[in-house]
C-alpha positions in Angstrom: -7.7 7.3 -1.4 -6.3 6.7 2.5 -7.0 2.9 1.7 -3.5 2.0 0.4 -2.3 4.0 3.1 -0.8 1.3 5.4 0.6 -0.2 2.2 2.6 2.5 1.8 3.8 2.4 4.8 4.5 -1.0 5.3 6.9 -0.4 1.4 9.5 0.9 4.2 10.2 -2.7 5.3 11.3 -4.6 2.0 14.8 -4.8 1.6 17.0 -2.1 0.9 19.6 -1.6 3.5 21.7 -4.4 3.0 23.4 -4.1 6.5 19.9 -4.5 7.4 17.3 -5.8 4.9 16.7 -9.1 6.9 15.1 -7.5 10.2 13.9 -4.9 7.9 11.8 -6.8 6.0 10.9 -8.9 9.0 9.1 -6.4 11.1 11.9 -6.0 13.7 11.8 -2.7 13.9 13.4 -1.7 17.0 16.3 -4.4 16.4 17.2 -2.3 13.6 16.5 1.0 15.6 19.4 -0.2 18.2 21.3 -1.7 15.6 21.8 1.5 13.4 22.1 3.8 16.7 25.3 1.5 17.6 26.6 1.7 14.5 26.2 5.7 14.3 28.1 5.7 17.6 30.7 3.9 16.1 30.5 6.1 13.2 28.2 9.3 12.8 28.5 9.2 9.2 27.3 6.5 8.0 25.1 7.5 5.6 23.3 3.3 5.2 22.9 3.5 8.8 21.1 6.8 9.3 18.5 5.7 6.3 17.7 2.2 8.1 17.1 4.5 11.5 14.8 7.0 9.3 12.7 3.6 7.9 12.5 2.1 11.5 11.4 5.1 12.8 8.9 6.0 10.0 7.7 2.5 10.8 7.0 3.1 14.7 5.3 6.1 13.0 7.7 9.1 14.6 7.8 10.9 11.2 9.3 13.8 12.2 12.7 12.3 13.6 12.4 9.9 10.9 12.9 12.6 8.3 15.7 13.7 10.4 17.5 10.6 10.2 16.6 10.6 6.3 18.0 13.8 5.6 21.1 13.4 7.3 21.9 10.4 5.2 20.9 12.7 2.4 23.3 15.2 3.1 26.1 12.3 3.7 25.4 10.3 0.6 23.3 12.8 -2.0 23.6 9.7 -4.5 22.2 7.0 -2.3 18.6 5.7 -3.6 17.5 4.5 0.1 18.2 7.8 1.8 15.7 9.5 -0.9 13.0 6.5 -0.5 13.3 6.7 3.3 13.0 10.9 3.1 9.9 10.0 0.9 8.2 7.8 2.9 8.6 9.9 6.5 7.2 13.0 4.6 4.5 10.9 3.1 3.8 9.6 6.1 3.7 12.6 7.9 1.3 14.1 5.7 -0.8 10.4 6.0 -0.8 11.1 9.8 -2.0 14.7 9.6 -4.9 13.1 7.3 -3.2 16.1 4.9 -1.9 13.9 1.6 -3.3 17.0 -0.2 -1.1 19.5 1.5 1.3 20.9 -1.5 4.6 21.4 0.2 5.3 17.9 2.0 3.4 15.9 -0.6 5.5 17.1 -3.8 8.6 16.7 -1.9 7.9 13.5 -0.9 7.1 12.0 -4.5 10.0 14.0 -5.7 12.3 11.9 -3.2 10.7 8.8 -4.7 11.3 9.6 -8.1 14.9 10.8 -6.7 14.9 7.0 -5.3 14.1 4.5 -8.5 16.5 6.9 -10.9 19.5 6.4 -8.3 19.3 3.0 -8.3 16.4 1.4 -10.9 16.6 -2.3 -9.6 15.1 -1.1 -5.8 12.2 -2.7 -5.9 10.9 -1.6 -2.7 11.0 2.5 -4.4 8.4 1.5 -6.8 6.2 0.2 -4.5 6.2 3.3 -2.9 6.2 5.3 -5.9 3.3 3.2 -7.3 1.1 3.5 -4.2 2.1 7.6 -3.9 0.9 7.9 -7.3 -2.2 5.9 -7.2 -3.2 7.8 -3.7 -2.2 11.5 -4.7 -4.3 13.9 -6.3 -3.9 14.9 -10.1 -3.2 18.2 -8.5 0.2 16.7 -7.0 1.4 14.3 -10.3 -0.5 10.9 -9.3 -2.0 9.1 -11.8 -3.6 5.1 -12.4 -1.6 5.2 -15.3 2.0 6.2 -13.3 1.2 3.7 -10.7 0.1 0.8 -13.2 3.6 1.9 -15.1 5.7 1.2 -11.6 4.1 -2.1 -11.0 5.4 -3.2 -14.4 8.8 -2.3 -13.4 8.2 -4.2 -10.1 7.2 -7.2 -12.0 10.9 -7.2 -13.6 12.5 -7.2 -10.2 9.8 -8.7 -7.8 7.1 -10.4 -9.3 4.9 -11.6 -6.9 4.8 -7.5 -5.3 4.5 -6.4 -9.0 1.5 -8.4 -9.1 0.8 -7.0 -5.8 0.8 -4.0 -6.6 -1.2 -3.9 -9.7 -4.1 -5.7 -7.7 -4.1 -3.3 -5.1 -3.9 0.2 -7.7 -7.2 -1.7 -9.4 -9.2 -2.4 -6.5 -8.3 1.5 -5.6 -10.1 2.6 -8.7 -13.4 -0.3 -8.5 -11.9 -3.0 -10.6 -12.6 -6.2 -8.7 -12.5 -8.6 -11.4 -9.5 -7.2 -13.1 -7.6 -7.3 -9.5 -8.6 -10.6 -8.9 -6.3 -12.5 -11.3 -3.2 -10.3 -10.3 -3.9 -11.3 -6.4 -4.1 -14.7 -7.5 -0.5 -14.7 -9.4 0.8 -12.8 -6.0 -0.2 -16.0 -3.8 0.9 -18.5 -6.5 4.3 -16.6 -6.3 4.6 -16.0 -2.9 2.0 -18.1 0.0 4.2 -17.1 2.5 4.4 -13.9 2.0 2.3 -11.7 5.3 2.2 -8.9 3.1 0.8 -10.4 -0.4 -1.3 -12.7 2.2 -2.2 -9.8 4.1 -3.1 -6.9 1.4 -5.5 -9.7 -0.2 -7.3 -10.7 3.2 -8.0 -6.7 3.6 -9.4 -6.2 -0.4 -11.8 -9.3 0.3 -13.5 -6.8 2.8 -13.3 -3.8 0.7 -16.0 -1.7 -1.1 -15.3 -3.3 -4.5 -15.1 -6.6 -3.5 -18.7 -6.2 -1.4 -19.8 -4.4 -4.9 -18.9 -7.7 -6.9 -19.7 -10.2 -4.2 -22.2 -9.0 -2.1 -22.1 -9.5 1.4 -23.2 -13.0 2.3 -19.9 -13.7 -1.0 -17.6 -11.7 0.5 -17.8 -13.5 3.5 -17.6 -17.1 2.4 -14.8 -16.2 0.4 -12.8 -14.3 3.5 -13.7 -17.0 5.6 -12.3 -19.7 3.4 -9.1 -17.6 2.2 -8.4 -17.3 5.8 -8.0 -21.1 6.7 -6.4 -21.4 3.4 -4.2 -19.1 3.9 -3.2 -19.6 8.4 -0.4 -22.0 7.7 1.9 -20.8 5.3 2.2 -17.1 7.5 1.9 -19.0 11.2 5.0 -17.7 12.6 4.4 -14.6 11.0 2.7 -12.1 13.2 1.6 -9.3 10.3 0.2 -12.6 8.6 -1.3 -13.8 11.5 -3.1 -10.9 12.8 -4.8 -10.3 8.8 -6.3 -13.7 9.2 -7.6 -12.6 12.2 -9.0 -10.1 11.0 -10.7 -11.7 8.1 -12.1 -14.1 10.3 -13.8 -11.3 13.0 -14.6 -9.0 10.1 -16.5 -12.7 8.4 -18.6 -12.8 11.3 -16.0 -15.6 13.4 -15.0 -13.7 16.4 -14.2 -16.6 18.1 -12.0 -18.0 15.5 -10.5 -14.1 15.3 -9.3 -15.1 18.6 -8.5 -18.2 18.7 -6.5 -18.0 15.9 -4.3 -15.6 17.9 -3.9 -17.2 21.1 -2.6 -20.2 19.3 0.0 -18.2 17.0 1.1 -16.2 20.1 3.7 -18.5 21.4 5.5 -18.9 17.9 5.4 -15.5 16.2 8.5 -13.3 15.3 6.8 -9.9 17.3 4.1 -11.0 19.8 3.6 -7.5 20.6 1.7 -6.8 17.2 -0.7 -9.9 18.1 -1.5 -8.6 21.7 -3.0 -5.6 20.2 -4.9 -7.1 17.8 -6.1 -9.4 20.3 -7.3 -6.1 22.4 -8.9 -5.2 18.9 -11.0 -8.2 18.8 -12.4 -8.0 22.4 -12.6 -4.5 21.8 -14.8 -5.0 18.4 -16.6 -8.3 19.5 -16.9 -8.1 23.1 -15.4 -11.5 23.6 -12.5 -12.4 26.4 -12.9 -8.7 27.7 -10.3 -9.3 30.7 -7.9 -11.0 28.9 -7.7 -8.0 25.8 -7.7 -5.6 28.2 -4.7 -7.7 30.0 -3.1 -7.4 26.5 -3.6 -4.0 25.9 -1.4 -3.3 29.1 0.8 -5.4 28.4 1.3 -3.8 25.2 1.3 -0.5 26.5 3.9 -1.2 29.5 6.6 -2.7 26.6 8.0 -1.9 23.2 5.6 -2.2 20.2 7.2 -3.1 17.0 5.2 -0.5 14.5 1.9 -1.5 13.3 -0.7 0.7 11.6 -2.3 1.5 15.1 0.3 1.7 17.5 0.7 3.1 20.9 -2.9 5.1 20.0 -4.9 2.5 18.6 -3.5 0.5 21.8 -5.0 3.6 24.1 -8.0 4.0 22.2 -9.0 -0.3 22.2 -8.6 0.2 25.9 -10.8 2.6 26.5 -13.7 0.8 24.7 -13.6 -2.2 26.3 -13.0 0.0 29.4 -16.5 1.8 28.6 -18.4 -1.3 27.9 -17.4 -2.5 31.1 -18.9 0.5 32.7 -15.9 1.6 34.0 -16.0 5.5 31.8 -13.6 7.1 34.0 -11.0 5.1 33.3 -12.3 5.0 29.5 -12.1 8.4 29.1 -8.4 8.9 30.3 -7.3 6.3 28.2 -9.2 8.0 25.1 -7.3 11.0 26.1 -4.1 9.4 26.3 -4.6 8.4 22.7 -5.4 11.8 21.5 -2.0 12.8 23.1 -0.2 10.8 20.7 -2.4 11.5 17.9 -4.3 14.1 18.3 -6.5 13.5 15.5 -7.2 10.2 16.5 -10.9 9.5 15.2 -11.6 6.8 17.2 -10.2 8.4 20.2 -12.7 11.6 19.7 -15.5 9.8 19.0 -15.4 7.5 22.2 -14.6 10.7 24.4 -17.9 11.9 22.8 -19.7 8.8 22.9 -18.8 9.0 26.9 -20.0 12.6 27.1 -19.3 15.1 30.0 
């Protein structure tokens, strides 16, 4: 159930922190990392401050200070909702990165910090997102439930419709219900075009299991391919937007428009660094424009990277396969290691340092 995964994740960035909900929910992670730091200076108790460093930080994936930062403003503030849903995301995260969401301890603490986060304050939309997708992804074992999660996308549809919707789209393609999703994506995009994330999350479940199940392949890819163009203009400047189109134009069999698509966006996004690494993920997967993804990929490495499912790793672990299909192994298998230093469980990473032997 690691599918919703990045969704969950991504729940972090929707506004909550007032003092910072607009570069919150824009992506601008490290904006908000500097902004919160010179605000603790100013004032080490600041409870609002230390739970917008703990999202930013779960965001650029550093869990463990994340959940730091969360339970500091826990201990300031014991009342204060976005403390508990930033506590709950860093352990769930945690546990996400370790490929451990069944691990007992971390897992129950973490949906207990959720539940902690929709009683303290019921209107936060952004907590049952997180609850919803905790409970859909979690085994029985640990409280989650389809029922649970379908019960905090109706609450989500009081306060946020169009990620209410959302939301109930995404628990049913989870559990193999294309045509029953389908109707809740579409009352997402009617709600929100604009949206990277509503845009996004129904780009990615075009290309799922269920949706190959119900379409079949040659369907699936029609319908990716034309959601894609439909979809380009209303996200433009918006690089999380951007790069899913990209992707549903690569994973349609449109490499070249995968790319294309990118280089044209580049200029105009709000964090550039998120479309250089997918556009190393595109020369990586296709084996287009080698030179210049590889250019990207160091480019990305060499400067801050504003979050993104992959990160610094996936950024490593792109550059050593284009590295490799270059011929150039050496260099392909240091960069593989360098990924499995900053994740060591890095599938990808272990499987090209096997592919490229001894």
């Amino acid at each position: 159930m690691l599918h919703l995964a990045p969704a969950l994740i991504f729940a972090l960035v929707q506004p909550q922190v007032p003092a910072f909900r607009t570069d919150l929910e824009a992506g601008h992670y490290l904006k908000v990392l500097a902004e919160a730091d010179q605000r603790l200076r100013q004032d080490p108790g600041d409870a609002l401050a230390w739970a917008a460093k703990s999202q930013a930080l779960s965001s650029l994936q550093r869990f463990g200070e994340a959940q730091g930062a969360a339970d500091r403003a826990v201990s300031l503030n014991p009342r204060l909702a976005d403390a508990f849903l930033a506590r709950g995301l860093a352990r769930i995260g945690a546990a996400i990165k370790e490929r451990d969401l069944g691990s007992l301890r971390p897992a129950i603490a973490g949906m207990d910090d959720l539940r902690a986060a929709t009683e303290a304050d019921p209107t936060l939309a952004p907590a049952w997102t997180s609850l919803g997708l905790a409970y859909e992804m979690a085994p029985g074992l640990l409280g989650g439930s389809t029922r649970k999660a379908l019960q905090c996308a109706d609450r989500l549809k009081a306060l946020a419709p169009a990620r209410g919707n959302l939301l109930q789209a995404m628990i049913l393609v989870e559990e193999d219900r294309w045509r029953e999703a389908e109707p809740w994506f579409a009352r997402a995009l009617a709600l929100a075009p604009q949206d990277p994330e509503v845009v996004g999350q129904w780009l990615d479940a075009l290309d799922s299991r269920p949706a190959k199940k119900a379409l079949g392949e040659a369907g699936k890819n029609a319908r990716l391919l034309a959601e894609a163009q439909r979809l380009l203009p209303g996200v433009r400047s918006r690089a999380q937007g951007v790069a899913a189109v990209s992707d549903a134009y690569l994973h349609g069999g449109r490499p070249e428009t995968a790319w294309q698509v990118l280089q044209e966006a580049l200029p105009q996004v709000d964090v550039p660094s998120l479309l250089r690494l997918q556009l190393g993920k595109v020369a990586a997967a296709s084996g287009l424009h080698r030179a210049d993804g590889l250019a990207a990929l160091d480019q990305v490495l060499r400067e801050p990277l504003e979050g993104g499912s992959s990160g610094y790793p996936g950024a490593w672990w792109r550059k050593g396969q284009i590295l490799r299909d270059l011929g150039r192994k050496d260099e392909a298998r240091h960069a593989a290691q360098e990924a499995m230093k900053l994740d060591p469980k890095h599938r990808g990473a272990r499987e090209l340092v096997e592919s490229l032997g001894n």
